[in-house]
C-alpha positions in Angstrom: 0.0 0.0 0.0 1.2 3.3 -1.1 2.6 5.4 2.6 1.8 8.8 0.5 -1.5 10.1 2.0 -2.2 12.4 -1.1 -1.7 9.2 -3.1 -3.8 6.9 -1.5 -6.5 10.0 -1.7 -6.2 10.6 -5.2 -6.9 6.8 -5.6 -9.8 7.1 -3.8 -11.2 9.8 -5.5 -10.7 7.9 -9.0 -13.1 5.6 -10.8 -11.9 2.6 -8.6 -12.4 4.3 -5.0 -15.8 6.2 -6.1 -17.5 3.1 -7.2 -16.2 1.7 -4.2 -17.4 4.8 -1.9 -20.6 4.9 -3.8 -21.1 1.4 -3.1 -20.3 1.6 0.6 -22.7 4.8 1.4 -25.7 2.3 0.7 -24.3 -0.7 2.4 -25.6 -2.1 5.6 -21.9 -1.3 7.6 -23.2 -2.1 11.6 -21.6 -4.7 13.6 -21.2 -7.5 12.1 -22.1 -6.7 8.3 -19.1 -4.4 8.5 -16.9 -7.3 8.7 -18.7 -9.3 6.3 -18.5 -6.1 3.9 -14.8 -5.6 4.2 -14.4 -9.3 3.8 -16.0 -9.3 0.4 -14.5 -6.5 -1.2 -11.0 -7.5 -0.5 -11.9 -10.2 -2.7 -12.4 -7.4 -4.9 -10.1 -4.9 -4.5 -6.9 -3.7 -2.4 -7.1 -3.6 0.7 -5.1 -0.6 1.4 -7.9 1.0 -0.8 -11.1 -1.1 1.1 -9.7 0.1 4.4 -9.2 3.7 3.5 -13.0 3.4 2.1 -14.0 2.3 5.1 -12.6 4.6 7.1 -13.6 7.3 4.6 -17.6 6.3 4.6 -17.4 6.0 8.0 -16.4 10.2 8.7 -19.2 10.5 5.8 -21.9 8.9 7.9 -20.9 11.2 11.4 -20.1 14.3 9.5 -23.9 13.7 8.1 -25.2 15.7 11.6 -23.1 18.9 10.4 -23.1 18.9 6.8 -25.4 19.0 4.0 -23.5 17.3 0.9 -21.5 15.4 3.8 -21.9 12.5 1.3 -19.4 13.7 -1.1 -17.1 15.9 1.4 -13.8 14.5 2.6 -12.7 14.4 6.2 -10.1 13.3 8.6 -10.8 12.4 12.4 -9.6 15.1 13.1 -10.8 17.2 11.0 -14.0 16.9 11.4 -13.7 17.0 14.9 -12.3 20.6 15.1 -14.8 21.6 11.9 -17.7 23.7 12.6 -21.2 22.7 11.7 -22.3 24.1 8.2 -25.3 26.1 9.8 -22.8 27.8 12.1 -20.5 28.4 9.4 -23.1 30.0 7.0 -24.0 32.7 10.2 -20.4 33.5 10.4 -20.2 33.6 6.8 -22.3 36.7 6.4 -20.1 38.8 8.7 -18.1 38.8 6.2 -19.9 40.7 4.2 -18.0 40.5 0.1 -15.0 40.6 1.6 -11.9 38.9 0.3 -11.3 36.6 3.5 -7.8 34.7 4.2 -8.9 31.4 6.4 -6.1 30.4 8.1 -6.0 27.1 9.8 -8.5 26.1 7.3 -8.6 22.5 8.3 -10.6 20.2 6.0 -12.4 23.7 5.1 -15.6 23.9 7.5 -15.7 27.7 7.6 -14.0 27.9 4.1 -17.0 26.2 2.0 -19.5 28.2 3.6 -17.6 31.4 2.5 -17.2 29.9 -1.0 -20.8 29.3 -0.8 -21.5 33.0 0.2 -19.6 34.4 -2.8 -16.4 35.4 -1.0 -13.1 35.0 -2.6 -11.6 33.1 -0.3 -8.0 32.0 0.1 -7.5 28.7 3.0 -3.9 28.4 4.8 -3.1 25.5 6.3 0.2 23.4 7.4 -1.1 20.0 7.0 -1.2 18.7 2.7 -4.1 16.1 3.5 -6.2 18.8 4.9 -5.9 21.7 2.1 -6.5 18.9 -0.6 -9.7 17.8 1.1 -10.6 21.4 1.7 -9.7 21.8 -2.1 -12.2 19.5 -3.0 -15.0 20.2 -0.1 -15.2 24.0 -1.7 -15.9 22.6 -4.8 -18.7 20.2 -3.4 -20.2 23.1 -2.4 -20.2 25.0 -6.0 -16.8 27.1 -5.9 -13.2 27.4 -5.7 -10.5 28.3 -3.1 -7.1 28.9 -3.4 -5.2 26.7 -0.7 -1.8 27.7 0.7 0.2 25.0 2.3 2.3 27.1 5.2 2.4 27.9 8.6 0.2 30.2 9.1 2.2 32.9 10.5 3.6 33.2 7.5 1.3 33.5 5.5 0.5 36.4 3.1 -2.8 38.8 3.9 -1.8 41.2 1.4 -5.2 41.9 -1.0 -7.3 40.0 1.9 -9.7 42.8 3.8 -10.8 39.7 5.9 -9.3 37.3 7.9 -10.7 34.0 9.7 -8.4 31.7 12.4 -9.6 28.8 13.3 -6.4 28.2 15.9 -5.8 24.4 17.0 -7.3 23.6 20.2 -5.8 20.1 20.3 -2.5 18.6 20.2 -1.1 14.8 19.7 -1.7 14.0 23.6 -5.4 15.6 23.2 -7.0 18.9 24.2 -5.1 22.1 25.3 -6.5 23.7 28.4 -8.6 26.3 28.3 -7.5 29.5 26.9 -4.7 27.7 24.9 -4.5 27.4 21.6 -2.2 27.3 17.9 -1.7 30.3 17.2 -2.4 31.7 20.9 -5.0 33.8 21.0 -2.5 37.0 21.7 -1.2 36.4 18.3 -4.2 36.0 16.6 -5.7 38.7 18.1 -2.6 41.1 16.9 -4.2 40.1 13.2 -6.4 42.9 13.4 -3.4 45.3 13.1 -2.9 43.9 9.8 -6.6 43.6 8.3 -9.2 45.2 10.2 -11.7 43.1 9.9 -10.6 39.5 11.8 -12.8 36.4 13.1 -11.2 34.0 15.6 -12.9 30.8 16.2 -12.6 30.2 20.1 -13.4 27.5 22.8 -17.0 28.5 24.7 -15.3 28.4 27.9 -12.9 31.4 26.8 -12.5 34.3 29.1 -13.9 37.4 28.7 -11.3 39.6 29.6 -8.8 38.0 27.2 -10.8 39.6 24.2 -10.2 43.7 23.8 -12.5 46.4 24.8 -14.2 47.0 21.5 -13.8 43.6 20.1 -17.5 41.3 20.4 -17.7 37.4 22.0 -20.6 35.5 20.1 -21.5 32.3 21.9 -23.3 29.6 19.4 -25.6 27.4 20.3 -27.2 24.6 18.3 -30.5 24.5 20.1 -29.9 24.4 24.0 -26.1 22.6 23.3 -23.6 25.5 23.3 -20.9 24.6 20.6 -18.2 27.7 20.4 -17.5 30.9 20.7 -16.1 33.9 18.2 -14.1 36.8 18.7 -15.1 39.5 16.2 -13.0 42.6 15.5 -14.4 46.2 16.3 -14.8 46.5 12.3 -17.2 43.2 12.6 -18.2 43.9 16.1 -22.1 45.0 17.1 -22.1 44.1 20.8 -20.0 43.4 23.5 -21.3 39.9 23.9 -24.0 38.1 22.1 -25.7 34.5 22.4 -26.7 33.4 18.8 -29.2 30.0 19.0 -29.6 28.2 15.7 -32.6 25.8 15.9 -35.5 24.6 13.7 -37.0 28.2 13.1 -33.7 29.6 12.3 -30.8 32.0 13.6 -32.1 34.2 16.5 -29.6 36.5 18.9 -29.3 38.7 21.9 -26.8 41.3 22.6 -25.7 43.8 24.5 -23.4 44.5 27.9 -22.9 42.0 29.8 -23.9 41.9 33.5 -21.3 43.2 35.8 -19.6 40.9 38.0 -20.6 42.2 41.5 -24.4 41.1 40.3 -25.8 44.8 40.5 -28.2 44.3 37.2 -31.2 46.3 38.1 -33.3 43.6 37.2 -35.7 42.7 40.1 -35.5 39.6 42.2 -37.8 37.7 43.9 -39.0 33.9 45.1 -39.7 31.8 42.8 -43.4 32.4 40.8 -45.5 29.8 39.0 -42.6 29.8 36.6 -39.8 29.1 36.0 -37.2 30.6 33.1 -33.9 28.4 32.3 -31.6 30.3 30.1 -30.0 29.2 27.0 -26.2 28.2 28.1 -24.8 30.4 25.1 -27.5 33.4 27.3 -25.5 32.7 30.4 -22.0 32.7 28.8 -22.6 35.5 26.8 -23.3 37.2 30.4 -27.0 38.6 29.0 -29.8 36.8 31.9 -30.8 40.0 32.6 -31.0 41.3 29.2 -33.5 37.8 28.7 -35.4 39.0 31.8 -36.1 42.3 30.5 -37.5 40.5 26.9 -39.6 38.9 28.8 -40.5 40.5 31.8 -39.6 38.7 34.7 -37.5 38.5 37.5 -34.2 36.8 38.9 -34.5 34.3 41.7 -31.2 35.1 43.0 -28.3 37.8 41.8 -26.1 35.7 41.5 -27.9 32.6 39.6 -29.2 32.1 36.0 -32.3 31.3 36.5 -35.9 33.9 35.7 -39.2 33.6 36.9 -42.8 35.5 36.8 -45.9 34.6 38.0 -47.5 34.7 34.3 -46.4 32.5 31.6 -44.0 34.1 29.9 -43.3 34.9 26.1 -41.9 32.5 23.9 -38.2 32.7 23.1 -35.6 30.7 21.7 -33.5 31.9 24.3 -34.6 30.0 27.0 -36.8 27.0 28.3 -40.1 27.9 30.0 -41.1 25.1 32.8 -44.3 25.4 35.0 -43.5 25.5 38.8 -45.3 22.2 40.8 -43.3 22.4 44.2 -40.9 25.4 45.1 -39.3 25.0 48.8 -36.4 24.8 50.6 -34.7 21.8 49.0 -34.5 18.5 51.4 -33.3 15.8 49.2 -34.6 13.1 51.9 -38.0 14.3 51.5 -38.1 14.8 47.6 -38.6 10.8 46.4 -42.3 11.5 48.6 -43.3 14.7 47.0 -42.2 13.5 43.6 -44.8 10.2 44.7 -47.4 12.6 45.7 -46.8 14.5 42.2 -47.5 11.2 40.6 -43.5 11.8 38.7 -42.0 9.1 37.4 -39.1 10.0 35.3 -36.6 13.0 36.1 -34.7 15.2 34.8 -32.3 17.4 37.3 -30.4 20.8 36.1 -28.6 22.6 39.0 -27.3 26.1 39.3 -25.5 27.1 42.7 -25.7 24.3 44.6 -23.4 20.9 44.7 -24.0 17.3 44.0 -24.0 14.6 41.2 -27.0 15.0 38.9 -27.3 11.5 37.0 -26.6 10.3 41.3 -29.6 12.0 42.1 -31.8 11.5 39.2 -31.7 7.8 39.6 -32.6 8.4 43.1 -35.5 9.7 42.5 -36.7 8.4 39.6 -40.1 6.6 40.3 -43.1 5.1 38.7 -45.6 8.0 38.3 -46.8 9.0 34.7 -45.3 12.7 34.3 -42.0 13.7 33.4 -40.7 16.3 35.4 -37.5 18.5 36.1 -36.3 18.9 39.4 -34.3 22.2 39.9 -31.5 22.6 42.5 -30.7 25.7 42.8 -30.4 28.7 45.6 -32.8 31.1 46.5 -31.7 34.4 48.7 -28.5 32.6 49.1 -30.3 29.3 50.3 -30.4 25.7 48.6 -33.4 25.6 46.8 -35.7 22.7 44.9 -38.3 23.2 42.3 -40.5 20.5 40.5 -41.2 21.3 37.3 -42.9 20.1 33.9 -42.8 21.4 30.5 -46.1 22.8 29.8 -45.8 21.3 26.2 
């Protein structure tokens, strides 16, 4: 078997390895049947060029939950790990907005095909061969063309670009960097903006807040209630200080503003809990905007310090956060929960905590019982006391 990865790609991507792929994408591959598969077309073909099928439809079949045409795309573990999803990718996209736009880090081109989609003219750096030859071909699955640079990616050259992208490693051989670390470091990418004005940097959603310059924005991305990353947008793409973007069903939706100040001043009232109960987006709470949420929708903070709203009246829709009716709302006794849940007629349970310790699968099997609702039990504090709600989805 040929040891040159560009080689054994550009045999995959001939007549042999297409039929093969095409063949495989509609093949029952589970379990056992994988086996049996690879068994049978080693009778057929090599098996340098069976396994790296396999391994090929494989990435396909998982990249399938962020891309469109994943089908016809080209990954590496890797890769696609470290790749945003497509949906994501199109909302940064439009920051862009016609500009020429250097990706660096490019990867197997997540952010790069979107921007090819979008129109840009779009040039993708990257260090690694396999990857700019997949994202080569992953731009043109998606209707264009990019020009790849192989290159670290301090070297490369932004002259004619009026927009840059950095998708900075997060991970190295022995797995992920701590938080905050990164390849490039964030100081240096950061320092791009001296050099084209308008920059994007791709970021971990745990990343600090005071590590990004007054004037630049943090967007935190959520794919429904799962928050996936965060951005760093130069003050010639900023709007906001900080904003939490949710993509879901019904499309792209986002809050800005100032965040809330640390010593928990917000000016938003607070009181005991009401009938219900408000639980914020996670890409709301990083983003630092629960009291902005409270003033869309009118209600109130249980506690300074802690992300959770409620209000007496149901509240308004939003994307922004889950709305859960209020069954039980006391001081929160753990030994006496499994009989209230009993007396609720709960069966199964969900727990989400804010502000207090304690193992929440632990304590959900605890109290999981035999009634016939599904309910959510809070632990939380209240006044600074540990607090429990019941709650169901009014749904």
């Amino acid at each position: 078997m040929d040891d040159d990865p560009i080689a054994r790609l550009e045999r995959l991507a001939g007549p042999e390895g297409t039929a093969l792929l095409d063949r495989l994408a509609v093949a029952d591959r589970d379990g056992d049947a994988a086996l049996r598969l690879g068994t049978a077309l080693r009778r057929e073909h090599d098996a340098g060029l069976v396994a790296d099928a396999m391994v090929q439809a494989g990435l396909r079949d998982r990249a399938a939950r962020k891309f469109a045409r994943a089908a016809r795309m080209w990954f590496t573990r890797d890769g696609l790990e470290q790749a945003s999803s497509e949906v994501i990718a199109r909302h940064r996209a439009a920051r862009f907005a016609g500009r020429a736009v250097v990706d660096l880090c490019c990867g197997i081109g997540g952010d790069l095909v979107s921007l090819v989609a979008a129109g840009h003219d779009v040039t993708g750096v990257d260090l690694d061969p396999v990857h700019l030859w997949m994202a080569d071909r992953n731009a043109a699955v998606h209707g264009g063309r990019a020009r790849t640079v192989r290159c670290d990616v301090r070297d490369a050259d932004l002259s004619g670009a009026d927009g840059v992208f950095v998708d900075p490693a997060r991970r190295t051989g022995g797995g992920r960097m701590r938080t905050g670390e990164s390849e490039p470091p964030l100081d240096w990418c950061l320092e791009l903006e001296r050099r084209v004005g308008a920059v994007g940097i791709k970021a971990a959603p745990g990343i600090d807040h005071d590590t990004v310059p007054p004037g630049w924005e943090i967007e935190f991305l959520a794919l429904g209630r799962e928050l996936k990353e965060a951005c760093a947008w130069s003050p010639a793409l900023a709007g906001a200080r900080t904003r939490a973007t949710v993509v879901d069903d019904d499309g792209v939706h986002d809050l800005h503003g100032e965040p809330d100040p640390p010593d928990g001043d917000t000016g938003i009232a607070v009181g005991d809990p009401g009938a219900w109960l408000l639980d914020p987006n996670p890409a709301v709470t990083r983003a630092g905007l629960v009291s902005a949420l409270a003033r869309a929708t009118g209600t109130a903070r249980i506690d300074p310090r802690i992300a959770f709203l409620t209000g007496d009246d149901e509240p308004p829709a939003t994307p922004f956060a889950r709305s859960l009716r209020v069954l039980d709302s006391r001081p929160w006794d753990q030994k006496r929960l499994p009989r209230l849940l009993r007396d609720l007629d709960v069966g199964a349970v969900d727990v989400r905590r804010r502000g207090l310790a304690g193992d929440v699968e632990a304590i959900a099997r605890k109290l999981r019982g035999r009634g016939s609702r599904h309910a959510t039990v809070v632990m939380t504090r209240v006044d600074d006391r540990p607090w429990g709600l019941v709650c169901v989805d009014p749904r």
